[in-house]
N, C-alpha and C positions, 0 to 999 in steps of 0.2 A: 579704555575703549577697546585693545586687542584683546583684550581678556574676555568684555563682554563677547565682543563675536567668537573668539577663540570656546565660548562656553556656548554659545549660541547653535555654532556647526556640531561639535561635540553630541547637544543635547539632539538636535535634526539627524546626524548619521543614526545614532541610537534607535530612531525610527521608522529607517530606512525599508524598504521593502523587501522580503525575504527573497534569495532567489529561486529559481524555478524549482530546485534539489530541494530547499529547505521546503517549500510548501508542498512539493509531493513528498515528503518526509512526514510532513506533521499530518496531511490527509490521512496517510497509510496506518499509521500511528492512533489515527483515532476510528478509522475500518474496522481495525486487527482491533482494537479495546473495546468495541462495542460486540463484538462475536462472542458466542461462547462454543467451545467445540468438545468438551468437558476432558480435556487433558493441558498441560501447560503450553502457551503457545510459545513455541521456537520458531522462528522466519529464518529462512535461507534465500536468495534472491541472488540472480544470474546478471542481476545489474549490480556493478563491483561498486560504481560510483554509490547508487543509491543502498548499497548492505553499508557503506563505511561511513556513511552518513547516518545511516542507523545506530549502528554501534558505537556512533564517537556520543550518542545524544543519549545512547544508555535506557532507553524507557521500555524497549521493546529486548527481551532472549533471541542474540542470534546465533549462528552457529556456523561456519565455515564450510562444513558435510551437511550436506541436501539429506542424508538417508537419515542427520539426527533431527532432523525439523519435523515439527509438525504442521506447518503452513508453508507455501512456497509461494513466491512472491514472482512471477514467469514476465520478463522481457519479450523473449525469443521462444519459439519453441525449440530450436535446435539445439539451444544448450540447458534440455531439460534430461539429467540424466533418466534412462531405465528403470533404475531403481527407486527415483521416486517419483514417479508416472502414478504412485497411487496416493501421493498424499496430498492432500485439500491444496489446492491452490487457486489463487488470485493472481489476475493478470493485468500487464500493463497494454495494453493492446484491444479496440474492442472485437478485433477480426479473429484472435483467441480464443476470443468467448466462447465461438461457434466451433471452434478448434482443438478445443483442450476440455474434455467432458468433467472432468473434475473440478475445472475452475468453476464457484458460485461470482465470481465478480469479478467486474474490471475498473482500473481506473487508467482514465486518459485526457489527452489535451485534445478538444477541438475549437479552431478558430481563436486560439490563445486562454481558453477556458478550462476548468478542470470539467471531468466530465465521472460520474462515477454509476456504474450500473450493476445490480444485484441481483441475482435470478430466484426466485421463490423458489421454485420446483427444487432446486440445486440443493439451495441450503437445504431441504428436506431429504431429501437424498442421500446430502452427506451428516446428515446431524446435526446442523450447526444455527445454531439459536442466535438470532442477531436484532438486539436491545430495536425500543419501539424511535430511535433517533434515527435507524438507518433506513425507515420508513418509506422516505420521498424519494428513497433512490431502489428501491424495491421494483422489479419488473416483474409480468406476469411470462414471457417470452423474449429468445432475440429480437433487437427491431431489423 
């Protein structure tokens, strides 16, 4: 009988609900896979938590120096260095959006919800071709 429930809890953790890291991990994961920006994509991100959760999951090129990425992934604006002030980035914030000209999108929490928003004009802008699944999150402007 401890065995069954001993396999029982086992088989329920295994189920368990990702935490908040892991599912903005796998959202970002699947943003960044659905773009194409026609060079290999490397991420760099100023969120240490969410780069090391990246790189331990392996699916995404990251890279430790902002100036060798080709996406940046912006928390903060204030720890965006200089130097790469000019490569495509996605932010985590949606008050960025209107912040940071090079970001085509953002992804955020509101009211405990993921929230994800993409700017047409941007991607155009920056060149960046994003598959027909990122559709419904496509805007024509900030709101």
């Amino acid at each position: 009988m401890r065995s069954l429930i001993l396999a029982l809890l086992l088989t329920l953790s295994s189920f368990a609900a990702d935490s908040p890291l892991d599912l903005e991990v796998k959202i970002l994961e699947k943003i960044i896979s659905e773009i194409s920006i026609n060079k290999e994509k490397i991420i760099w991100s100023d969120n240490k938590k969410l780069y090391i959760t990246m790189e331990k999951k392996g699916r995404i090129h990251t890279t430790l120096e902002c100036k060798k990425a080709t996406i940046v992934i912006l928390q903060d604006i204030k720890n965006l260095p200089k130097q790469c002030s000019n490569i495509i980035i996605f932010v985590l914030d949606y008050e960025l959006l209107s912040q940071v000209p090079k970001s085509f999108g953002a992804f955020f929490w509101k009211k405990g919800r993921p929230n994800i928003v993409i700017l047409k004009s941007r991607l155009k802008a920056l060149s960046i071709q994003a598959s027909s699944n990122l559709d419904p999150y496509l805007e024509e402007k900030i709101w």
